[in-house]
LOZA-101159 format. One line per 5 residues: number of its first residue (from 1); their letters; for each residue x, y, z of C-alpha. Coordinates in pm, 1 decimal, always signed. Layout:
// LOZA-101159
NUM> A> X,Y,Z ~ ...
***
This chain:
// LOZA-101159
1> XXXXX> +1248.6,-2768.8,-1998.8 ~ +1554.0,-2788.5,-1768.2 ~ +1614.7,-2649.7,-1437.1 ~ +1809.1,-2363.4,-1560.0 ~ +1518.8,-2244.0,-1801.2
6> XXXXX> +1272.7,-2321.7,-1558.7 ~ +1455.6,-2022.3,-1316.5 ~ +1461.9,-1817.7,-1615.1 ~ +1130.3,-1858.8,-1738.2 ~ +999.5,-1794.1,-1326.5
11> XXXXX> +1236.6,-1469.6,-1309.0 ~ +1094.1,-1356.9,-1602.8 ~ +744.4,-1371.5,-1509.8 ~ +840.0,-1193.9,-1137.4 ~ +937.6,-928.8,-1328.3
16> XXXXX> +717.4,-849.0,-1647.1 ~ +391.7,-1002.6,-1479.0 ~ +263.8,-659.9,-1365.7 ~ +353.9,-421.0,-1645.2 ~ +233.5,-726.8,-1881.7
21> XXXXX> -101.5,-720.9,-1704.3 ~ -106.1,-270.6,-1669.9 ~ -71.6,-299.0,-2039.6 ~ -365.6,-534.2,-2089.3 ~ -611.7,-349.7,-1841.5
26> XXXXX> -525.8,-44.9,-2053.0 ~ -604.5,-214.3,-2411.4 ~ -938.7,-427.1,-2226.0 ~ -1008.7,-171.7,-1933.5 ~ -1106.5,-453.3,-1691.3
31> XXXXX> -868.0,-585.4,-1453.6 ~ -965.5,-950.0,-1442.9 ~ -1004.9,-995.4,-1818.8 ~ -637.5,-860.2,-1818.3 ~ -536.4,-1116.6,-1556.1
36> XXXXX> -664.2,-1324.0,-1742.6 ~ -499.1,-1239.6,-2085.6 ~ -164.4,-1246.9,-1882.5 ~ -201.3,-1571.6,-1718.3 ~ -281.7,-1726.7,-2089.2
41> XXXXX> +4.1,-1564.9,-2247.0 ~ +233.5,-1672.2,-1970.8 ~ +114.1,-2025.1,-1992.0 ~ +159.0,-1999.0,-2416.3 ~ +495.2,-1848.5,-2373.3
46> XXXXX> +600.3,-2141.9,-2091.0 ~ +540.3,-2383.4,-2400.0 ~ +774.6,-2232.4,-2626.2 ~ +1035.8,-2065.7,-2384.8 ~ +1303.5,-2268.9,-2527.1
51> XXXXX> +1192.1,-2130.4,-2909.1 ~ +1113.8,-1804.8,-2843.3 ~ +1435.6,-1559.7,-2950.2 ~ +1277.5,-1232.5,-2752.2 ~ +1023.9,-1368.2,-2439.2
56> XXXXX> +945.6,-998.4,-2387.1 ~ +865.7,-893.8,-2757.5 ~ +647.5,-1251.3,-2772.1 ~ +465.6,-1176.9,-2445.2 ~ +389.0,-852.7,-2492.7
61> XXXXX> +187.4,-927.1,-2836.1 ~ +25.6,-1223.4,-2727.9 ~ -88.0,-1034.0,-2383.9 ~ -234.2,-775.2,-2624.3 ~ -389.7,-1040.6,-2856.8
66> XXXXX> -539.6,-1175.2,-2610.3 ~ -671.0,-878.3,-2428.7 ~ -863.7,-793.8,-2729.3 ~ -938.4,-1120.8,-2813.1 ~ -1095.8,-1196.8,-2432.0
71> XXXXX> -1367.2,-947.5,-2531.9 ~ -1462.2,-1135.4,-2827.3 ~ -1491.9,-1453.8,-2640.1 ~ -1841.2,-1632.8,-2684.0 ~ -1909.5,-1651.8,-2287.4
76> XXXXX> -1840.4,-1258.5,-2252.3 ~ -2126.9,-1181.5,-2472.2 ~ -2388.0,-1405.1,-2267.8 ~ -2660.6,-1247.8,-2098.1 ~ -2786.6,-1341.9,-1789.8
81> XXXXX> -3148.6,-1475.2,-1771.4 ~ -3234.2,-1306.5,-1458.9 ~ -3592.0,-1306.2,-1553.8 ~ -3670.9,-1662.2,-1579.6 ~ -3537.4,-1701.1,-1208.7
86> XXXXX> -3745.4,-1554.6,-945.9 ~ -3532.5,-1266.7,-724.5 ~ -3540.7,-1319.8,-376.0 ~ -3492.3,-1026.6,-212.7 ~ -3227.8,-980.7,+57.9
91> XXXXX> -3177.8,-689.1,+243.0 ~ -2893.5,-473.2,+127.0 ~ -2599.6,-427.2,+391.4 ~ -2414.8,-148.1,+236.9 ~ -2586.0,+107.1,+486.2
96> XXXXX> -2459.2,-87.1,+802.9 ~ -2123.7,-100.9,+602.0 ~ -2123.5,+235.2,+544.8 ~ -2216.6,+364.4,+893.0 ~ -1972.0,+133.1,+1035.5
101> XXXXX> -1700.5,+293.9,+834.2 ~ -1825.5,+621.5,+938.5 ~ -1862.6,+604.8,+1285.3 ~ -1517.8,+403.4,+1265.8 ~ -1326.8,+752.8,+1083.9
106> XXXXX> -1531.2,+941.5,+1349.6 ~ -1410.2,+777.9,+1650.4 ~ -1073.2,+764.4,+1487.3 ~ -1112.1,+1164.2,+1592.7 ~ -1179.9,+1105.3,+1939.4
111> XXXXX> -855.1,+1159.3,+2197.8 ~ -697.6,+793.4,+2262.3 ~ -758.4,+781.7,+2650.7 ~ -1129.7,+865.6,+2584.3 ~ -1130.8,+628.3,+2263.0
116> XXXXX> -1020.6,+349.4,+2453.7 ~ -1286.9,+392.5,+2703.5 ~ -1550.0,+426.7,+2411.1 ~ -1445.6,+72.5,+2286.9 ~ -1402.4,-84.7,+2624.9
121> XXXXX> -1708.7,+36.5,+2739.7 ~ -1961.8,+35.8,+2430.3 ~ -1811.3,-200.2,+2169.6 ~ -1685.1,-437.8,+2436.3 ~ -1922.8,-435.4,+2674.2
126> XXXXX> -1717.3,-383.4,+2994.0 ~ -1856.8,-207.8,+3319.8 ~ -1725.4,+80.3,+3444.5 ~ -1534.3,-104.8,+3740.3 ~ -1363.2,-359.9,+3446.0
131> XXXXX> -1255.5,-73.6,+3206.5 ~ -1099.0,+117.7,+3511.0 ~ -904.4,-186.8,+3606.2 ~ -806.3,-223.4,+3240.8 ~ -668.9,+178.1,+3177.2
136> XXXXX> -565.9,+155.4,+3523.2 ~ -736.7,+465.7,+3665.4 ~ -1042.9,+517.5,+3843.0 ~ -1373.8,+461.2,+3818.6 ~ -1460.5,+867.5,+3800.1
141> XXXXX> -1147.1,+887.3,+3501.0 ~ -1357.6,+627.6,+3342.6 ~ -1710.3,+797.6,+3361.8 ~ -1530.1,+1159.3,+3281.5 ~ -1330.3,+1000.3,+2972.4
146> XXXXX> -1674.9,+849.6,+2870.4 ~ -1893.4,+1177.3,+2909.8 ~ -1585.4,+1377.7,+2698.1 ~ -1527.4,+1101.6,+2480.5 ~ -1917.1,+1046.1,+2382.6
151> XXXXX> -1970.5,+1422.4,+2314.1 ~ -1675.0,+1447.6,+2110.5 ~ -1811.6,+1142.3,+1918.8 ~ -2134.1,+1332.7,+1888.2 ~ -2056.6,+1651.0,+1727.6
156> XXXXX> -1822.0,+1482.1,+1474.5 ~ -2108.5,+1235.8,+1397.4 ~ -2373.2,+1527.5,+1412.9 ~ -2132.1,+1679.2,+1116.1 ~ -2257.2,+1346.2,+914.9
161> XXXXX> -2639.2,+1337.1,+1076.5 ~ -2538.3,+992.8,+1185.0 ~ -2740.9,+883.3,+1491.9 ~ -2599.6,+699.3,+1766.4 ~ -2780.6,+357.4,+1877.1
166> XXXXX> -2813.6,+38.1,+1981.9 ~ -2954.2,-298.5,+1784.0 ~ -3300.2,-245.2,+1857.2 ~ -3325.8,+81.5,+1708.3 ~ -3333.6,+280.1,+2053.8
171> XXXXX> -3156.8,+571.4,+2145.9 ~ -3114.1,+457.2,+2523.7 ~ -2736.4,+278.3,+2490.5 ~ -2566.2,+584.5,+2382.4 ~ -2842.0,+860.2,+2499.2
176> XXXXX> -2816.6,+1225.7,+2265.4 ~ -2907.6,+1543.5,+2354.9 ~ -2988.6,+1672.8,+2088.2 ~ -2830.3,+1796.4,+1730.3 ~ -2521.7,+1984.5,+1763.6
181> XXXXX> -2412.2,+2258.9,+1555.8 ~ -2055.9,+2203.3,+1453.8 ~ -1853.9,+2510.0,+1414.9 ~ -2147.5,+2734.0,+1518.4 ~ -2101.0,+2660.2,+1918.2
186> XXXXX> -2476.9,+2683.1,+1951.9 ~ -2634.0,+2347.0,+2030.3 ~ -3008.9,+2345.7,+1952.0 ~ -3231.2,+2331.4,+2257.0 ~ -3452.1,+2059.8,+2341.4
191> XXXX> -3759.9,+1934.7,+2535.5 ~ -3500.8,+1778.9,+2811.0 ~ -3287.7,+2094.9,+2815.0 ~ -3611.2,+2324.7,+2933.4
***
């Protein structure tokens, strides 16, 4: 293949690559199997560029012979022997994921000013002193933009009955009053309030 139909054969592949590979995740309904169909088509089609009168005619029936030919493929039908191997079990992350994108959206609700002193404070670390120096205000800005910022956090988590605290388990880095109400106005009393 020369140069020229090298260019062609590349521009024509920038352009048809995605609708070739929409129309094989609609015929196989996976979207790596279609990938796949694509890429094999693609690298068929690259053979015979030079002999091919319509490249988009050819493509598009050997992407959708292929598509329906990946699910017939020996090493699609295999079954896992799970069984024979001993499971090891691993504890699942997808609750720390999920609370971490959680508490992410719900700080995303917080004002900026008292958001950054949320982060500076709690996810950095920083004392009081260091995160003043940092917003440039004072220390009593910081410890008001904390208080505000940390009860605002609160009722939007208490929306989600998410719980606020640190890696041992304790309530003691981000202390809670108690379960607020949102959208009654009526925070539930408790032992510390009496």
């Amino acid at each position: 293949m020369d140069v020229e139909d090298n260019e062609n054969f590349r521009q024509f592949v920038r352009a048809r690559f995605e609708p070739l590979r929409a129309l094989a995740y609609v015929t196989c309904g996976d979207w790596q199997t279609a990938e796949d169909a694509v890429s094999g088509a693609l690298a068929r089609l690259y053979l015979r560029w030079n002999r091919v009168a319509s490249p988009d005619a050819y493509a598009r029936t050997m992407v959708m012979r292929a598509a329906i030919g990946e699910k017939r493929r020996p090493w699609r039908r295999e079954r896992p022997v799970g069984d024979a191997l001993p499971d090891i079990p691993r504890p699942d992350p997808s609750g720390h994921v999920d609370e971490r994108l959680r508490l992410r959206a719900a700080l995303s609700r917080v004002p900026p000013r008292q958001r950054a002193v949320l982060v500076l404070r709690f996810l950095e670390g920083l004392s009081v002193e260091e995160t003043a120096q940092i917003l440039g205000c004072r220390t009593g800005t910081v410890k008001s933009q904390c208080a505000r910022g940390l009860e605002t956090l609160r009722t939007v988590l208490a929306a989600e009955d998410i719980e606020l605290r640190d890696d041992e388990g304790s309530e003691h880095a981000v202390p809670r009053r108690g379960r607020i109400e949102v959208g009654s106005g009526v925070r539930p009393t408790t032992a510390h309030d009496r």
